[in-house]
C-alpha positions in Angstrom: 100.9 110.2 99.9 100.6 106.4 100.1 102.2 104.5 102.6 103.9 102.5 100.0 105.1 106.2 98.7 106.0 107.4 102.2 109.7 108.4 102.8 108.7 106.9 106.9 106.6 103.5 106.3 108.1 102.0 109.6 106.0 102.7 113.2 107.3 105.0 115.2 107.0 106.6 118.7 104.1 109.7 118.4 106.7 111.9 120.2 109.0 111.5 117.4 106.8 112.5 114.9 108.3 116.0 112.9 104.8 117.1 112.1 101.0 116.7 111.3 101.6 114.7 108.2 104.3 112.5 109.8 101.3 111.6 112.7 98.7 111.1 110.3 100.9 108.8 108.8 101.5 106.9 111.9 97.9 106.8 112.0 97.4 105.4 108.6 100.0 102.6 109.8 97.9 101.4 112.7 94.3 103.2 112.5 92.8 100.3 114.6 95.5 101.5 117.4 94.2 105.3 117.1 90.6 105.3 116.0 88.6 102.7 117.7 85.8 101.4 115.1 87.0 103.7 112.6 85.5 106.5 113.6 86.7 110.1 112.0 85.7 111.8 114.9 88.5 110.2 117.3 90.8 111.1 114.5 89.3 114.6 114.7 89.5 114.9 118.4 93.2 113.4 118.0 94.1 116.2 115.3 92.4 118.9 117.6 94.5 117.8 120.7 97.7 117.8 118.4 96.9 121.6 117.6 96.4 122.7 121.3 99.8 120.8 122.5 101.3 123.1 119.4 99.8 126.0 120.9 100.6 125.1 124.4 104.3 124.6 123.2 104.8 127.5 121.2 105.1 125.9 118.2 104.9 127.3 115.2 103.1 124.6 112.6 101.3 124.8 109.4 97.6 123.3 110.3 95.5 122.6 107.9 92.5 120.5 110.3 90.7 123.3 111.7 87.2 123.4 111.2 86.8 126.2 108.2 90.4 126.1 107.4 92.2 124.8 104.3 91.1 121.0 104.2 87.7 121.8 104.7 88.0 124.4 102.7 89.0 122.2 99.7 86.9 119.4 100.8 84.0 121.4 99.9 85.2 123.2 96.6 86.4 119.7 95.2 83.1 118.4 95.9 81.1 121.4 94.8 79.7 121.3 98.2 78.7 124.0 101.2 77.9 122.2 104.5 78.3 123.0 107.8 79.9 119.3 108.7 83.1 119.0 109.9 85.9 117.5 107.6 85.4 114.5 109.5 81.7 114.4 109.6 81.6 115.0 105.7 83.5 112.6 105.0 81.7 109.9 107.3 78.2 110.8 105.4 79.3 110.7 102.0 81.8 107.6 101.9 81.3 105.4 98.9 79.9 102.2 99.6 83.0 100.3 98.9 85.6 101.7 101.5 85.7 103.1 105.0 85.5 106.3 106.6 89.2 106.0 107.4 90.5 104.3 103.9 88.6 107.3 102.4 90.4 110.3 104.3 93.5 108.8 103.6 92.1 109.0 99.9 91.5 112.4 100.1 94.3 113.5 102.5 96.5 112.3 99.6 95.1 114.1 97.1 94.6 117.2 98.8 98.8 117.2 100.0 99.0 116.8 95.7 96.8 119.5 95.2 98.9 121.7 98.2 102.1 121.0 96.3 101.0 122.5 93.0 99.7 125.4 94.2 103.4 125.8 96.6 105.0 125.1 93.7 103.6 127.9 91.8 103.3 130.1 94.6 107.1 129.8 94.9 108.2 130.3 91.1 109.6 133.8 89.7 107.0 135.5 87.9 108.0 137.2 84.4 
């Protein structure tokens, strides 16, 4: 989702953020707040800190950020790709000339959530 299409385009307090998705999109508000130079791997360590508080807490989350787990996973089938790179590496090394390591996960965060919903969707539907 864009943050012109985002249902919370306003800055926020990190502690009152409702999920993964809702802190990414904080990030996406202010990335030069959260990833100094632009680097994926702060966002990376960021995301992997955010998994172990959810773990230390009990919390019961959806988390798609693991290394091997469903964005990478998809990463690398919507690419055609195998590579042993993190998400966040990947996407450093192969970001198109005209935008940023950070402009481009956004990109492809956006399209992945797309992709996420379709599948749900039909997931969720009766089958005849």
């Amino acid at each position: 989702m864009t943050t012109e299409d985002s249902s919370q385009s306003t800055a926020k307090h990190w502690q009152d953020c409702t999920d993964v998705y809702d802190f990414l999109e904080q990030i996406r508000l202010r990335p030069g707040m959260w990833l100094p130079g632009g680097s994926l791997r702060h966002l990376e360590a960021l995301l992997t800190g955010y998994r172990v508080a959810l773990g230390v807490h009990a919390i019961d989350e959806p988390f798609d950020f693991w290394p091997e787990h469903r964005f990478t996973q998809w990463l690398h089938d919507s690419r055609g790709t195998s590579s042993s790179l993190s998400w966040a590496a990947e996407i450093e090394h192969t970001t198109p000339a005209d935008s940023t390591p950070v402009e481009e996960f956004f990109r492809l965060l956006d399209t992945y959530r797309r992709h996420a919903a379709v599948l749900q969707r039909r997931n969720a539907s009766p089958r005849s």
